[in-house]
C-alpha positions in Angstrom: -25.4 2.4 7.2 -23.3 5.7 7.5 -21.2 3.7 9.5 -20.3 2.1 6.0 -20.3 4.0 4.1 -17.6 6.0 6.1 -15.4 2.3 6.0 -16.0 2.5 2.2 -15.1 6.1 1.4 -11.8 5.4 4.2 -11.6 2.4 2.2 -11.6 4.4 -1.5 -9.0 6.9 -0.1 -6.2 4.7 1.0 -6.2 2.4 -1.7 -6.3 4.8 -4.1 -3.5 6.9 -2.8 -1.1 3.2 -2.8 -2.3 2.2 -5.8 -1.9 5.6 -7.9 1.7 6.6 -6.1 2.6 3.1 -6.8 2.0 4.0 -10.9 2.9 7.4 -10.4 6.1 5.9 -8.6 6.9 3.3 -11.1 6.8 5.4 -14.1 8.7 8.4 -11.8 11.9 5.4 -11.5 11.5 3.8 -14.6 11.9 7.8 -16.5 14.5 8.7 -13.6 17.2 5.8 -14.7 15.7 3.7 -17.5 18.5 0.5 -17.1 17.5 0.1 -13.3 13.9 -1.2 -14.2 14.7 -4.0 -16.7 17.5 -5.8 -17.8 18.1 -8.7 -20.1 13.9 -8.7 -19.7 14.4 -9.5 -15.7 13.6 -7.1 -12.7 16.9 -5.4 -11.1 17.7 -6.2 -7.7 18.6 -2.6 -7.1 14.9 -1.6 -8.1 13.2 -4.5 -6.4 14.6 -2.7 -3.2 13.6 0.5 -4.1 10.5 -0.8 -5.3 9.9 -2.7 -1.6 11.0 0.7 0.0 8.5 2.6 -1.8 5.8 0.1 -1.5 6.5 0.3 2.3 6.1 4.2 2.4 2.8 4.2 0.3 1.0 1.4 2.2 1.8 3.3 5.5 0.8 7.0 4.1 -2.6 4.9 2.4 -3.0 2.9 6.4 -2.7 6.6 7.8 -5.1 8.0 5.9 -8.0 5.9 5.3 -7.5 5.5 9.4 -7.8 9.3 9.7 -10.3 9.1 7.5 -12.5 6.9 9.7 -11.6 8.8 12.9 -12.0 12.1 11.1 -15.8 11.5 10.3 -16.2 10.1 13.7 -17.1 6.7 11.9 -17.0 3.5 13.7 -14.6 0.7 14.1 -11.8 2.4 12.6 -9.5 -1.3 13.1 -12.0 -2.4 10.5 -10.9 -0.1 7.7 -7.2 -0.9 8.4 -7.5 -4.6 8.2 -10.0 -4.6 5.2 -7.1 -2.6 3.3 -4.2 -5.0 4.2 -6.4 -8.1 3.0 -7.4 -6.0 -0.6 -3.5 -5.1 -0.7 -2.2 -8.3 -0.3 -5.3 -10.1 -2.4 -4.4 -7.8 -5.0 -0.5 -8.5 -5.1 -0.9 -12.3 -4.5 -3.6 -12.4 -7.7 -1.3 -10.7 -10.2 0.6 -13.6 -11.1 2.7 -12.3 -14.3 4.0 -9.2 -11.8 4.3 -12.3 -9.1 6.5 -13.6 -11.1 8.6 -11.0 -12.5 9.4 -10.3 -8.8 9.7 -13.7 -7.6 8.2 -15.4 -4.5 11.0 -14.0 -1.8 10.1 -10.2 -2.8 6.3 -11.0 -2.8 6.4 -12.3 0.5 8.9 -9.5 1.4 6.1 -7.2 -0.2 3.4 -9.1 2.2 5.2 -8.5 5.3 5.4 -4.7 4.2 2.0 -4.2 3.4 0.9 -5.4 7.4 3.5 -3.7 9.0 3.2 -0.6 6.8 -0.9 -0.7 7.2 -0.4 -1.1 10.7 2.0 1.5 11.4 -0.2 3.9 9.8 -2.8 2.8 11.9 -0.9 3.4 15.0 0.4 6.4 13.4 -3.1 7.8 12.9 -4.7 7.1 16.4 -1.5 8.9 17.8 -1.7 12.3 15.9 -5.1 12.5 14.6 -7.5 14.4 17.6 -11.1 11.9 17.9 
């Protein structure tokens, strides 16, 4: 049971911290240079990149941390958290079909890659600096 709750509260960090820098991020760009964001009502390619880019950082700070989490509180399993948040990640991005569309399928799937590799890196990241 503590066991779980530890996954959960691991859980609550990480995907808090992508989703909130993700809104604190997208309202940061879209104040920073208004005309990158939207154009003729379409998506820029040069903030799709950025977008991907800061998508990529966020996913691996939130992997990191919900890992560290895990280790930190001596819970176990701490692979489980790391996979659970990749599959709400990607759940979550492949279930919002207006932004799905906006974006378009090649930076979804770009986004999808990023989210693994990102989730796994701060996995790998975490079990390599964090003491257990």
């Amino acid at each position: 049971m503590i066991n779980l709750l530890i996954l959960l509260v691991a859980l609550a960090l990480g995907y808090s911290l992508v989703v909130f820098g993700m809104l604190g991020a997208t309202f940061g760009l879209g104040a920073l240079k208004p005309g990158m964001g939207v154009a003729n009502f379409k998506i820029g390619a040069g903030y799709k990149r950025l977008h991907s880019v800061v998508w990529l950082l966020l996913v691996t700070l939130g992997g990191f941390v919900s890992t560290a989490a895990v280790v930190l509180m001596q819970g176990a399993y701490p692979w489980a958290v790391g996979v659970v948040l990749a599959a709400l990640l990607l759940t979550i991005l492949w279930r919002n079909k207006l932004e799905a569309r906006q974006r378009g399928t090649a930076h979804q799937v770009l986004m999808s890659v990023a989210t693994i590799v990102g989730v796994g890196i701060g996995f790998y990241l975490a079990h390599v600096t964090v003491p257990s």
